[in-house]
C-alpha positions as CSV (number, residue, x, y, z in Angstrom):
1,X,54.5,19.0,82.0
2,X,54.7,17.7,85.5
3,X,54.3,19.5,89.0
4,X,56.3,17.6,91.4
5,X,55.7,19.0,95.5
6,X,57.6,19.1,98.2
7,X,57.0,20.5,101.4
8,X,59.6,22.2,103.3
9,X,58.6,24.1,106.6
10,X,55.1,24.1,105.6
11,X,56.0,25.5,102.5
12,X,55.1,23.9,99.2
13,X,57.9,23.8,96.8
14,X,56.9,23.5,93.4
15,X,59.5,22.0,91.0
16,X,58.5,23.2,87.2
17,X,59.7,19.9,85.0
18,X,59.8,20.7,81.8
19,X,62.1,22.4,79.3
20,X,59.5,24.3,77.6
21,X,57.2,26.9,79.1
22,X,54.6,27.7,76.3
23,X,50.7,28.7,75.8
24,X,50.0,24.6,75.5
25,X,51.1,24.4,79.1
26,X,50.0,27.6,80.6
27,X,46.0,26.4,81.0
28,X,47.0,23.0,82.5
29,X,49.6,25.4,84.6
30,X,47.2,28.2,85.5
31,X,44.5,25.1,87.0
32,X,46.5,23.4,88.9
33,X,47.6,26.8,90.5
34,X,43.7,27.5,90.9
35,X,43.8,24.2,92.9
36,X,45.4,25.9,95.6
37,X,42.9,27.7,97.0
38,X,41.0,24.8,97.5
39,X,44.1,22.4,98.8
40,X,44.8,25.1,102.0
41,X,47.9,25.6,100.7
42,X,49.2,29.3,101.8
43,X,52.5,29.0,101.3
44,X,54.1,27.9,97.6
45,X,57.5,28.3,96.1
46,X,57.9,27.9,92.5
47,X,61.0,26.5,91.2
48,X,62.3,27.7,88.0
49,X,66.0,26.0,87.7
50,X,65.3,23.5,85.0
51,X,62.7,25.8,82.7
52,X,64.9,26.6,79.6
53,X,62.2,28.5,77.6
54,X,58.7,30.7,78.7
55,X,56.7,32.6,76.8
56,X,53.9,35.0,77.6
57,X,51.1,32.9,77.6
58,X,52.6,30.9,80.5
59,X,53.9,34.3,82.4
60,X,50.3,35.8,82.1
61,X,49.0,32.5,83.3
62,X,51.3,32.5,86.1
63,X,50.8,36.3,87.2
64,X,46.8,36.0,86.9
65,X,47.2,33.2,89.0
66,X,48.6,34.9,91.3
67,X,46.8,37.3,92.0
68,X,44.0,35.4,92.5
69,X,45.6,33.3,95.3
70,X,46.5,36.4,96.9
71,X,43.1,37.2,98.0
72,X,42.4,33.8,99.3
73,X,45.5,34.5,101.4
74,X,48.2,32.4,99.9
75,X,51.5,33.9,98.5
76,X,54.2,33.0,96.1
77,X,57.9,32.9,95.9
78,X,60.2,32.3,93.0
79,X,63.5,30.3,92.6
80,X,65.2,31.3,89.5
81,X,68.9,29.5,89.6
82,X,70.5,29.6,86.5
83,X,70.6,32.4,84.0
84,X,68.4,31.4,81.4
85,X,68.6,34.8,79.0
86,X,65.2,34.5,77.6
87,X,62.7,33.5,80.6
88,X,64.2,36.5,83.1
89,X,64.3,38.7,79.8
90,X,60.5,38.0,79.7
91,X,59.7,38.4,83.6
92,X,61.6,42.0,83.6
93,X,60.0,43.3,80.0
94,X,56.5,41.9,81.5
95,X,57.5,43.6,85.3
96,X,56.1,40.3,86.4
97,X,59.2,40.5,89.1
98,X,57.0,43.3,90.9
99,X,54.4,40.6,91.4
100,X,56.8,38.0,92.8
101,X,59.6,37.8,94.8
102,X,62.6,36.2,93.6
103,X,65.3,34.1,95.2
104,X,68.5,32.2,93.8
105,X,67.8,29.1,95.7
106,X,64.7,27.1,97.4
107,X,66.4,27.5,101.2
108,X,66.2,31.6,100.8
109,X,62.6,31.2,99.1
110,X,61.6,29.1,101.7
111,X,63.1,31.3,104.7
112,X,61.5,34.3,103.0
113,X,57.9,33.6,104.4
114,X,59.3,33.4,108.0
115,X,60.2,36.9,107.5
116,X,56.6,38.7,107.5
């Protein structure tokens, strides 16, 4: 699983590489997440277009992770283009979209964080 940045308007834009989303990547996902609050990055976009399959493991990683970057003061965005059945399935049944906010493409995601 790879983690390919960006940065776009001093937003980091996450692209997630991998077809499968599963409890073998969710560590290795969850630490390089951690890694943010050390990097100074505040603002990160995760990208969610090519991920054909995720499971809970990797959504509990993810929402944990969260959190935790929260009180260091960075924040988190979500790009969920295409309609794979499963992973938004997962994110609704797991409310994880109350954690997160959601955007059908990076340029909305990205604008998002001008708006606070």
């Amino acid at each position: 699983m790879g983690f390919p940045e960006e940065k776009l308007d001093n937003v980091t834009v996450v692209k997630l590489d991998c077809a499968t989303t599963t409890e073998l990547s969710a560590s290795k996902f969850k630490d390089y997440l951690m890694n943010f609050m050390y990097s100074g990055k505040k603002r990160v976009v995760l990208d969610f277009s090519d991920i054909s399959y995720i499971d809970s493991a990797f959504i509990g990683a993810l929402i944990l992770s969260a959190r935790v970057l929260r009180t260091t003061g960075s924040d988190l965005r979500i790009v969920r283009t295409g309609d794979h059945g499963h992973i938004w399935s997962l994110f609704e049944a797991s409310q994880a979209f109350a954690d997160f906010p959601h955007f059908r493409n990076i340029y909305d995601a990205v604008s998002s964080f001008s708006n606070n």
